[in-house]
C-alpha positions in Angstrom: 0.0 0.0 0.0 1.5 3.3 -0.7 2.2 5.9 2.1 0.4 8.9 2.4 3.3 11.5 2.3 3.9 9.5 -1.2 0.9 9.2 -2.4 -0.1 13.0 -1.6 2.6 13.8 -3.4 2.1 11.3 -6.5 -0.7 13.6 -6.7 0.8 16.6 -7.6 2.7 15.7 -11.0 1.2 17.4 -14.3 2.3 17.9 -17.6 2.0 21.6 -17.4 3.3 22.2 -13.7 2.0 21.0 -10.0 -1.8 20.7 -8.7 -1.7 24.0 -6.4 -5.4 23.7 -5.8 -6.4 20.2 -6.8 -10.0 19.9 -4.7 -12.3 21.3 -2.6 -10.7 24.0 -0.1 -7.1 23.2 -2.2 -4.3 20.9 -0.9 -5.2 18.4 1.3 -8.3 20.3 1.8 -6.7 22.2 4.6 -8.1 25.8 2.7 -4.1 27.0 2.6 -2.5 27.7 -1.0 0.8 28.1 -2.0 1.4 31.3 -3.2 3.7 34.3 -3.0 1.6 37.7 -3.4 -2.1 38.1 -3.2 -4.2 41.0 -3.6 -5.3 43.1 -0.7 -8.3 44.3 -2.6 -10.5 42.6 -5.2 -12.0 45.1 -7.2 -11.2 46.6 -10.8 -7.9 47.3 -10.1 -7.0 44.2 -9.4 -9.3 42.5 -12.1 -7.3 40.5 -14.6 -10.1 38.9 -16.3 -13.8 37.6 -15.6 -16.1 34.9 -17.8 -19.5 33.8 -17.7 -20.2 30.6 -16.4 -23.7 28.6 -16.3 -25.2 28.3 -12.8 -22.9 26.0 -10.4 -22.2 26.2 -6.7 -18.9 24.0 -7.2 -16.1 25.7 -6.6 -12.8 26.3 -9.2 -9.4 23.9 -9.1 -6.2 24.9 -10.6 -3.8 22.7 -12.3 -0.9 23.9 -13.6 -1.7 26.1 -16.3 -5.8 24.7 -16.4 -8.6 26.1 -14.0 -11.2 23.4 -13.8 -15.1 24.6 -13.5 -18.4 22.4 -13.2 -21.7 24.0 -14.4 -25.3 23.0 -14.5 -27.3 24.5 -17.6 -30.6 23.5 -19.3 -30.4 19.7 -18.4 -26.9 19.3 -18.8 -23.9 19.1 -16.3 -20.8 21.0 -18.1 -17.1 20.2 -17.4 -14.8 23.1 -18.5 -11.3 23.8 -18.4 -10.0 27.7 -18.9 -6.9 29.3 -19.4 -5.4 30.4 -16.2 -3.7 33.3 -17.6 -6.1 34.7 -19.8 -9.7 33.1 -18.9 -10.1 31.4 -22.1 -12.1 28.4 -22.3 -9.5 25.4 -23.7 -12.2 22.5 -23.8 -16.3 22.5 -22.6 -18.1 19.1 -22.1 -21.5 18.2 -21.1 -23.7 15.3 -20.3 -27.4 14.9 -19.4 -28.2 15.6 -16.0 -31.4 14.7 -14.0 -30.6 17.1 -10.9 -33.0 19.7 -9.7 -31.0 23.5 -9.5 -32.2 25.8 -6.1 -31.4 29.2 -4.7 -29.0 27.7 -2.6 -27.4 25.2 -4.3 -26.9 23.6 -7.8 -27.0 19.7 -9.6 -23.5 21.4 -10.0 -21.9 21.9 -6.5 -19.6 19.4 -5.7 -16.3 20.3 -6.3 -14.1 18.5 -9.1 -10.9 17.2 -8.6 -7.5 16.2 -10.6 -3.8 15.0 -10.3 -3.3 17.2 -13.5 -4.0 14.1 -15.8 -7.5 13.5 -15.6 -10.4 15.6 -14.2 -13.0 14.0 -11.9 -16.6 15.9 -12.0 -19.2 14.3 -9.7 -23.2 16.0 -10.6 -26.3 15.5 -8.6 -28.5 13.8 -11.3 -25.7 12.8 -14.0 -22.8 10.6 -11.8 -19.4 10.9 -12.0 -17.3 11.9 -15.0 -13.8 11.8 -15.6 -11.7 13.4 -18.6 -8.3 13.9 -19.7 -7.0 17.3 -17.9 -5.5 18.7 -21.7 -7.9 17.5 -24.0 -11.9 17.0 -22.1 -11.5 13.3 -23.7 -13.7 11.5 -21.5 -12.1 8.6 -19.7 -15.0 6.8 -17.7 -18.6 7.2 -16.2 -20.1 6.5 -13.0 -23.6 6.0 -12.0 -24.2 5.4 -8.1 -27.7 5.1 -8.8 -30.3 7.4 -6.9 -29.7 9.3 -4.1 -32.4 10.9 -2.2 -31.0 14.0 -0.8 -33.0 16.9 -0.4 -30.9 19.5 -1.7 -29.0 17.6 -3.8 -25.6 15.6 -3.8 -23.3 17.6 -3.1 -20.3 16.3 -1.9 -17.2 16.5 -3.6 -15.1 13.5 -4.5 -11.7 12.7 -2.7 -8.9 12.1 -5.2 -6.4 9.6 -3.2 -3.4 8.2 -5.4 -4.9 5.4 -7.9 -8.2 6.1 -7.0 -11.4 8.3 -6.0 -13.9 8.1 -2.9 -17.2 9.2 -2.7 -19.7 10.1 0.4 -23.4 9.4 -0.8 -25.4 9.9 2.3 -29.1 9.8 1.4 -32.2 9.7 3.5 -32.5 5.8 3.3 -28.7 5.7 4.7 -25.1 6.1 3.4 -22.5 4.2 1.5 -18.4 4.9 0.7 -17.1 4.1 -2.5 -13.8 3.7 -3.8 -13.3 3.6 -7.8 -10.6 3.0 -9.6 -9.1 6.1 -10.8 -8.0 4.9 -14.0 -11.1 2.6 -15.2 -13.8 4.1 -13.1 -14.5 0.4 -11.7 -15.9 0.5 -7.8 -13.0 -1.4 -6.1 -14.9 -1.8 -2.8 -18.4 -0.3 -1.5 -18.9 0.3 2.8 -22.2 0.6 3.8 -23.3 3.7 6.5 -26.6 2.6 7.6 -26.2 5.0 10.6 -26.0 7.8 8.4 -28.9 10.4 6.8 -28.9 12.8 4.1 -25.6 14.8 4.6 -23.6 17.2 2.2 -20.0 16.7 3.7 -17.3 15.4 1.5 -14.8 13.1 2.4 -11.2 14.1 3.5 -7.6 11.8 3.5 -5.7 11.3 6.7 -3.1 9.0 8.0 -3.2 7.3 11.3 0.1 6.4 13.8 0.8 3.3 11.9 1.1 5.6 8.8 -1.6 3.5 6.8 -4.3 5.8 4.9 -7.3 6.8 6.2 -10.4 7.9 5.0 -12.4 10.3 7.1 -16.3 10.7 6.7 -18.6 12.9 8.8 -21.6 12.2 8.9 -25.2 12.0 10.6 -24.6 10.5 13.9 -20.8 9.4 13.7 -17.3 10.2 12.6 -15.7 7.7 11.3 -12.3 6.4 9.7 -12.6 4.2 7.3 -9.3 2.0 5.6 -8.4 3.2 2.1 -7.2 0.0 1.2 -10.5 -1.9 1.7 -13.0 -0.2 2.8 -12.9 -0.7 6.2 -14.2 1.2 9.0 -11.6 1.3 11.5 -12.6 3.8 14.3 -15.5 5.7 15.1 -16.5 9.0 17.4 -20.6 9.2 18.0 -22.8 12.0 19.1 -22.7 13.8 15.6 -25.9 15.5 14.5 -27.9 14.9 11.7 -27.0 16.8 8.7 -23.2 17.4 8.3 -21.6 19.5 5.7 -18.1 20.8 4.8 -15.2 18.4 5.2 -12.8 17.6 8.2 -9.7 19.4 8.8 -6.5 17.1 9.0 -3.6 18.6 10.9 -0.5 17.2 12.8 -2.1 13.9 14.5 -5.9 15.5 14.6 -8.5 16.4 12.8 -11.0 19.0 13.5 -14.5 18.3 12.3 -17.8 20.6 12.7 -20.6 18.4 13.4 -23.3 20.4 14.9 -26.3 21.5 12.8 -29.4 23.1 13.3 -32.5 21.1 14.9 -35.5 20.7 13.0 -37.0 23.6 14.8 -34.2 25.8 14.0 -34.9 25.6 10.3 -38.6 26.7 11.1 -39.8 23.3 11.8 -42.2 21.9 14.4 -41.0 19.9 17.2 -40.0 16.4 15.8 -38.3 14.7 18.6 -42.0 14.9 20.9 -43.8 11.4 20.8 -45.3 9.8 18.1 -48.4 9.5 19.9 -48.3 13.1 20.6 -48.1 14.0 16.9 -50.0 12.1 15.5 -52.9 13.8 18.0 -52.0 17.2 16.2 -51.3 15.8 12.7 -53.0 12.8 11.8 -56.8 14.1 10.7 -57.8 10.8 9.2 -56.8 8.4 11.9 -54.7 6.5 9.7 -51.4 6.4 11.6 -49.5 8.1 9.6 -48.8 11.6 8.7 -49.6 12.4 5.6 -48.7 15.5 3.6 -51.2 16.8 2.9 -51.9 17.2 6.9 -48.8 19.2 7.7 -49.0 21.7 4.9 -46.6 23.9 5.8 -44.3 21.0 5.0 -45.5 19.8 2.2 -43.5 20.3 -1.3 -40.7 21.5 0.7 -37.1 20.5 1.6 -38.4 19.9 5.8 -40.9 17.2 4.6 -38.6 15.8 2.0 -36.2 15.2 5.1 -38.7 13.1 6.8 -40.3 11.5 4.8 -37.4 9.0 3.9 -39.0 6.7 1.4 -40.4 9.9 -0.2 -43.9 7.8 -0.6 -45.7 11.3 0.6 -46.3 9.4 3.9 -44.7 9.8 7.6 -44.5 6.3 9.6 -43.0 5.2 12.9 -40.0 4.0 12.0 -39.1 7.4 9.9 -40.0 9.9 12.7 -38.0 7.6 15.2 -35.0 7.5 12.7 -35.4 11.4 12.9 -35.4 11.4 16.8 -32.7 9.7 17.0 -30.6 11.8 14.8 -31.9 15.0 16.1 -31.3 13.9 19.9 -27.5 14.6 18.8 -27.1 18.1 17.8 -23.6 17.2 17.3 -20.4 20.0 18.5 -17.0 21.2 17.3 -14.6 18.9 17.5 -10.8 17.7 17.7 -10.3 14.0 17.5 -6.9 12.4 17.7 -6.2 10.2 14.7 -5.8 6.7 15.7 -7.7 3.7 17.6 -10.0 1.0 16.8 -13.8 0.8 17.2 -15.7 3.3 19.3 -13.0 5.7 20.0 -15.5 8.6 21.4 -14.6 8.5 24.7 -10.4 7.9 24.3 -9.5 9.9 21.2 -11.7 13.3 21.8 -9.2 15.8 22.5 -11.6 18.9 22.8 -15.1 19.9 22.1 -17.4 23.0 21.4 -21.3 22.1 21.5 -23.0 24.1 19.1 -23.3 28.0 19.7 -21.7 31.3 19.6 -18.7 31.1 16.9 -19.6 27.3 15.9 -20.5 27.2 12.4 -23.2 24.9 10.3 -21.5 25.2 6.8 -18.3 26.4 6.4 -15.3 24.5 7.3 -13.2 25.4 10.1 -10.0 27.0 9.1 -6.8 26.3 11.0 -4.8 29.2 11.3 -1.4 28.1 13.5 -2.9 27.4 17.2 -5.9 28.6 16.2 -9.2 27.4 14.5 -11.0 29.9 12.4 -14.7 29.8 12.2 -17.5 31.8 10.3 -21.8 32.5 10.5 -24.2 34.4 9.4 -24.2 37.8 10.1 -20.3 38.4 9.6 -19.8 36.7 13.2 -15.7 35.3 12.8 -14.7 33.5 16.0 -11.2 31.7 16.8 -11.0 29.0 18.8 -7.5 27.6 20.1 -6.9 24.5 18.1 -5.3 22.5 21.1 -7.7 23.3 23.6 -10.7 24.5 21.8 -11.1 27.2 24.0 -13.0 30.6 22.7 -10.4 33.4 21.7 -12.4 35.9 20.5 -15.7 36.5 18.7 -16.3 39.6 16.2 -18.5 40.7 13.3 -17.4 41.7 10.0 -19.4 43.5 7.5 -20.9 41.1 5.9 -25.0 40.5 5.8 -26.7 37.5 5.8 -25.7 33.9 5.0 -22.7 32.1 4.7 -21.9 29.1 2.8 -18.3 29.1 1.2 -15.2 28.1 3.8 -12.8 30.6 4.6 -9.2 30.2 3.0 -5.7 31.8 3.8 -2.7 32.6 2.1 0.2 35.3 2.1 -1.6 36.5 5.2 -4.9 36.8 4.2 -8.2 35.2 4.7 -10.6 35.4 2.3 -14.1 35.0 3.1 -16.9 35.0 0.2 -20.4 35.4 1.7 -23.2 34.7 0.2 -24.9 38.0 -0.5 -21.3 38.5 -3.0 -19.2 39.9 -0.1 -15.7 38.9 -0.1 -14.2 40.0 3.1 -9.8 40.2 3.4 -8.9 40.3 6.8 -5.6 39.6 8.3 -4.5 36.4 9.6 -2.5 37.6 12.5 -4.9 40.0 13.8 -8.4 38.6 12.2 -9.0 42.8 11.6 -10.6 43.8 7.7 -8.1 44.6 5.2 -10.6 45.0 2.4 -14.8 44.4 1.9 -15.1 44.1 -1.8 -18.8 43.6 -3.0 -18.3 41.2 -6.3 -21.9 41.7 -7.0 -23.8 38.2 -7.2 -24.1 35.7 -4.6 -21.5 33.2 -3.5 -21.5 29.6 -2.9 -18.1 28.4 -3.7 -14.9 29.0 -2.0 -12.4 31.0 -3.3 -9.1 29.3 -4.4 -5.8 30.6 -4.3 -3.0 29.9 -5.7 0.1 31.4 -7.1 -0.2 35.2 -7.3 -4.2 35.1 -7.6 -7.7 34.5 -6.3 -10.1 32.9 -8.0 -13.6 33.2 -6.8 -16.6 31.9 -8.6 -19.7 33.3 -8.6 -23.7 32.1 -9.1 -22.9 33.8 -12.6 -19.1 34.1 -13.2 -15.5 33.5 -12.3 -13.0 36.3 -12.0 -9.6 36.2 -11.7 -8.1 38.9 -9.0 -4.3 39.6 -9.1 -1.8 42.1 -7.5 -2.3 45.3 -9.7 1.6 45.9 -10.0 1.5 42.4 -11.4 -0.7 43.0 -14.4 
């Protein structure tokens, strides 16, 4: 089996230079790039060029000279590869896609990746696609069947040496695959029936005996799983029911968010009372069930869609008690030493935050040194101390409404793309603004950094952002 250190860096060999930002949230996932001078400011004077894109909430990947986009547009889910210098598109494919687009998210948000030989695009509604980086030549196809999530899959494939893992956690439970990165032929499948619809993405770790490791988050657990086989190998319960982002590797840990919001928090009713007791407010008929049509504010919408597992319009026993017993978990920041065997929960938990002031729902966690970098709505950026996960400080930025993109650093910057099109620059030291730049549409995707520029892709663009000196 190959080490990680080698296979990490296996993964950085292309024809036309190294993978700086290869995946979601860039090497290793750990949201850091390589680069030597970014811009303070991303505005027209630091523009170096912009292109429309079709609607996507997937964010860009740079490889070499290539920036990799994924797109959803009139039935179709588009691969594209662009110039990195000058924006131009090199090569556009697209196959038909059954995914159903939203205002938050898109058939197109999970992030591609590639080793700088072949692209890996994974669509709610189409599969998973691979082409060759220089050319869009398309090398394989993968269908994992249907996945009822109610926003959507979403989670963006892990690209580990010869071969690429997905997270499909769906209402009527989860599965791991591994697939040969060459042929596109499954080379072992892991069942998660612990685990709900979730929107996390897998990330790659290695334990103290050096042998890869998977690491999933997901409803109820957090697990790692053997990249060999398949394998679960330790897991960490007490996660709550919907996770997103991905886990943060570092030095021996990983940091994970796994707190989300109740149902009632996302302006649902109490779920986690009785089932006698709602069926007395909810059942009109007597039937024993809940049907839709008897909780109307639900019905047709993403709450009753989470419910209703089977997605046969009815509520039973067995779905509302699978819902209790993922809700009774709200799940908390966490640091977990890497390691173990079986239920670890109670040796390997180094630290953790329940869910509150500073702990976020989407974004990933950003470690910053000793410190863990977390944002919410409103413009609220905490740090937390990475060791000790104690609260540092807790400010607010000026930045409205909602979240979604992970914060990323580099030449001692964050950036931090909200959702309403603010990308905030503050300094890494000090966490103060730098610069609020107002790109104008909303923001889903993280920004990626690499070199001398940002990249940051809007609902209806991608712009390129370099030092103006530079230009």
């Amino acid at each position: 089996m190959m080490a990680l250190g080698v296979m990490l860096a296996a993964g950085l060999a292309s024809g036309e230079g190294t993978v700086e930002w290869g995946g979601f949230r860039g090497p290793a996932a750990s949201g850091h790039g390589r680069v030597t001078r970014l811009p303070e400011r991303l505005d027209d004077a630091t523009l170096r060029w912009r292109v429309h894109l079709p609607d996507g909430a997937s964010s860009p990947i740079v490889a070499g000279r290539r920036v990799f986009c994924t797109a959803y547009s009139k039935g179709r889910a588009v691969t594209g590869a662009l110039d990195r210098v000058t924006g131009e598109a090199l090569w556009s494919r697209a196959i038909p896609c059954g995914g159903r687009p939203s205002n938050r998210n898109s058939p197109a948000a999970a992030t591609p990746t590639t080793d700088g030989e072949v692209v890996v695009a994974a669509f709610d509604g189409a599969g998973v696609v691979a082409y060759a980086a220089a050319t869009g030549k398309e090398r394989w196809r993968f269908d994992p069947g249907e996945t009822r999530i109610p926003h959507g899959w979403s989670s963006s494939p892990l690209l580990a040496g010869d071969r690429v893992v997905l997270q499909l956690d769906a209402l009527d439970g989860g599965r791991l695959v591994a697939l040969d990165l060459e042929t596109g032929a499954p080379l072992w499948e892991t069942p998660r029936p612990h685990a709900g619809a979730g929107y996390a993405s897998p990330a790659l770790a290695s334990g103290p005996d050096g042998d890869p490791v998977v690491v999933v988050a997901g409803s109820s657990r957090v697990s790692g799983y053997a990249l060999d086989d398949g394998r679960e190998r330790w897991w960490v319960g007490g996660a709550g029911a919907t996770l997103k982002g991905v886990p943060v590797v570092h030095d021996g840990v990983v940091h994970v968010n796994t707190w989300s919001p109740t149902f009632e928090e996302v302006g649902g009713e109490r779920i986690d009372r009785p089932w006698e007791d709602l069926l007395a407010a909810r059942d009109a008929d007597g039937s024993g069930a809940v049907e839709a049509d008897e909780w109307p504010e639900l019905s047709g919408k993403t709450s009753w869609r989470t419910i209703d597992r089977d997605g046969d319009g009815v509520l039973v026993r067995e779905e509302h008690e699978q819902l209790r017993l993922e809700m009774a978990a709200p799940g908390a920041l966490l640091t977990i030493r890497l390691g173990g065997e079986g239920d670890v929960s109670e040796s390997h938990v180094v630290w953790r935050v329940e869910g509150g002031r500073g702990v976020p729902d989407v974004p990933t966690p950003l470690r910053l040194g000793d410190r863990l970098l977390t944002l919410r709505p409103g413009g609220i950026v905490a740090e937390f101390g990475a060791t000790d996960g104690k609260r540092r400080s807790v400010r607010r930025v000026e930045a409205p409404g909602e979240i979604l993109a992970s914060p990323v650093v580099g030449d001692g910057k964050v950036y931090c793309a909200w959702f309403e099109g603010i990308v905030t620059v503050l300094d890494a030291e000090s966490l103060e603004t730098v610069s609020t730049n107002d790109l104008g549409a909303p923001i889903v995707a993280t920004p990626a950094l690499v070199g001398e520029e940002v990249f940051v892709r809007t609902r209806t663009e991608l712009l390129c952002f370099g030092r103006p000196e530079d230009r």
